[in-house]
C-alpha positions as CSV (number, residue, x, y, z in Angstrom):
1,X,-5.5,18.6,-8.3
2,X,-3.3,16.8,-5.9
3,X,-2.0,13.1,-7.0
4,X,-3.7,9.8,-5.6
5,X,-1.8,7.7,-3.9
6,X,-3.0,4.2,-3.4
7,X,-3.9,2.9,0.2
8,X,-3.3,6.6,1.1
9,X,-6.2,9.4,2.3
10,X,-5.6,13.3,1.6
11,X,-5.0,15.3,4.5
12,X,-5.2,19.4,4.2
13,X,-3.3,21.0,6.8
14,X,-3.2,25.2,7.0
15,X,-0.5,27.4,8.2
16,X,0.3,30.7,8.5
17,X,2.0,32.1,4.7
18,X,5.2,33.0,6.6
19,X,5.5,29.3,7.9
20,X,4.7,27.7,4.7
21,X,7.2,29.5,3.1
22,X,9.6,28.9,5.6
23,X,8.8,25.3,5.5
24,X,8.7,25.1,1.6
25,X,12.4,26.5,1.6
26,X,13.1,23.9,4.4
27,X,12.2,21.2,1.7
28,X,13.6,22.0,-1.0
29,X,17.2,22.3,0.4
30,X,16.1,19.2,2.4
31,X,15.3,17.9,-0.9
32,X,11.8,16.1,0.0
33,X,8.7,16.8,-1.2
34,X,6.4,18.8,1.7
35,X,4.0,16.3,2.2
36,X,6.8,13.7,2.2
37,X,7.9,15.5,5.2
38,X,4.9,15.7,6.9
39,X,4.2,12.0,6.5
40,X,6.7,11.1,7.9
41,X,6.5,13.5,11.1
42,X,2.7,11.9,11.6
43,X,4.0,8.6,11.6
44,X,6.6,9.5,13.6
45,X,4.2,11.0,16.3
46,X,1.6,8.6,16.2
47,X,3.9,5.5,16.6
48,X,5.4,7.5,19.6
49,X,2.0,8.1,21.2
50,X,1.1,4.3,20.7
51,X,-1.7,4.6,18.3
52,X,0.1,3.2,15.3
53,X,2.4,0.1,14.8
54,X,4.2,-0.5,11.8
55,X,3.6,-4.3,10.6
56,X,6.7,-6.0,10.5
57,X,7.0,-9.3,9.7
58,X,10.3,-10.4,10.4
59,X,9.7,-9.9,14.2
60,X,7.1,-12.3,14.7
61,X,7.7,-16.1,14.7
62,X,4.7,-17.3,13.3
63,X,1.0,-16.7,12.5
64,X,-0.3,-17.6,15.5
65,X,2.2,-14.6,17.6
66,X,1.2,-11.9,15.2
67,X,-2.5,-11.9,15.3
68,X,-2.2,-12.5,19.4
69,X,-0.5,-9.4,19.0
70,X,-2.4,-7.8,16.5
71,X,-6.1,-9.3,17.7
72,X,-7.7,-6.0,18.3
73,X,-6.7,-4.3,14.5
74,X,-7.5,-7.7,13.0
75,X,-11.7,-7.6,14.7
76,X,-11.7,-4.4,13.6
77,X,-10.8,-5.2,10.2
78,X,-13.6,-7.6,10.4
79,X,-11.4,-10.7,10.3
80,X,-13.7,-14.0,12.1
81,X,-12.8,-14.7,15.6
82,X,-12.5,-18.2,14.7
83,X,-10.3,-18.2,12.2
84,X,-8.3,-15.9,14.4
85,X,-8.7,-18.1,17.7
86,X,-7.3,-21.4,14.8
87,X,-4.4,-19.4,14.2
88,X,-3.6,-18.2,17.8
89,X,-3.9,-22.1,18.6
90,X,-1.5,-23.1,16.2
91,X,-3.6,-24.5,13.9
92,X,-3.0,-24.1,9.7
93,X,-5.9,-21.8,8.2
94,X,-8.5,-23.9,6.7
95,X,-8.4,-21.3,3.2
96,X,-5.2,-19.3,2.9
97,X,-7.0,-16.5,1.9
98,X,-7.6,-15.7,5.3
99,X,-4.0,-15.2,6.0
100,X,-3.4,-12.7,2.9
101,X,-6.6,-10.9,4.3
102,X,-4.6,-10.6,7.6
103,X,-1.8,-9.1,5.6
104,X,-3.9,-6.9,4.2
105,X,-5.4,-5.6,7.4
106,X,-2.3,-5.1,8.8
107,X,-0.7,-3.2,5.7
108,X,2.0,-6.2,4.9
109,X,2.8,-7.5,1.3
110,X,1.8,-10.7,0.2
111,X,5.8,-11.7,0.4
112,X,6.1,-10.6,3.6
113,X,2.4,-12.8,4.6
114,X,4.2,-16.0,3.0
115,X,7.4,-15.6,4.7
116,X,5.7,-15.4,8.2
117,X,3.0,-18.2,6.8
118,X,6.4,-20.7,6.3
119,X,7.8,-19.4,9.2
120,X,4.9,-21.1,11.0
121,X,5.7,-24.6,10.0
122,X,2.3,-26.1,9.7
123,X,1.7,-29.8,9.2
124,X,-0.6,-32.3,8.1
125,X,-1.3,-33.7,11.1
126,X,-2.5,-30.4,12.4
127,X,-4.8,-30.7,10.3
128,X,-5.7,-34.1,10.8
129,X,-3.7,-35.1,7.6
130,X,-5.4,-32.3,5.2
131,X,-2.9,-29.8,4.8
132,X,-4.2,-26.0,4.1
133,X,-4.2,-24.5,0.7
134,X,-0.9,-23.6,-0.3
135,X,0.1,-20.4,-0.2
């Protein structure tokens, strides 16, 4: 039985007994795993062909610039248009769980959600002097 990998769905690909073993020698003097390699290839592929993005963090400067960016994922992940038009507008999230369910949606770690949640700067008079949950 094949190892579960969290956040991760099993994909069986066939080929042709002469190409597997060409492939499996491949790997092993490559020294990664088979379907380490062809992980990576998909990603490599779909990211190419635009169909994928790979969250990261550090090149957006706030809340409000990723999920303008990342709107579409983010409705299909079910996230409120509200809270997602408050965060496009600048505005601090009214319950800071909504921000980690963003970073969730978008495959980021909770460290990665803080930093960008700081990097916003939110205040307490952008929230008409209630500041949101802290993070």
């Amino acid at each position: 039985m094949a190892r579960a990998r969290t956040g991760h769905s099993q994909v069986i690909v066939y080929l042709r007994e002469e190409i597997k073993e060409a492939f499996k020698i491949m790997s092993v003097k490559e020294g990664i795993a088979m379907s380490d390699w062809l992980a990576e290839k998909v990603l490599e592929v779909v990211i190419e062909k635009g169909y994928y993005q790979e969250s990261d963090p550090e090149r957006y400067e706030s809340l409000a610039e990723l999920v303008t960016v990342r709107e579409e994922e983010l409705l299909l992940a079910k996230i409120a248009k509200g809270t997602l038009k408050k965060l496009q507008d600048g505005k601090p999230p009214e319950d800071t769980l909504d921000v980690l369910k963003i970073g969730t949606a978008l495959g980021m770690s909770a460290e990665h959600v803080m930093k960008l949640y700081q990097k916003s700067g939110f205040t307490k008079s952008a929230t008409n002097g209630t500041p949101a949950k802290a993070l």
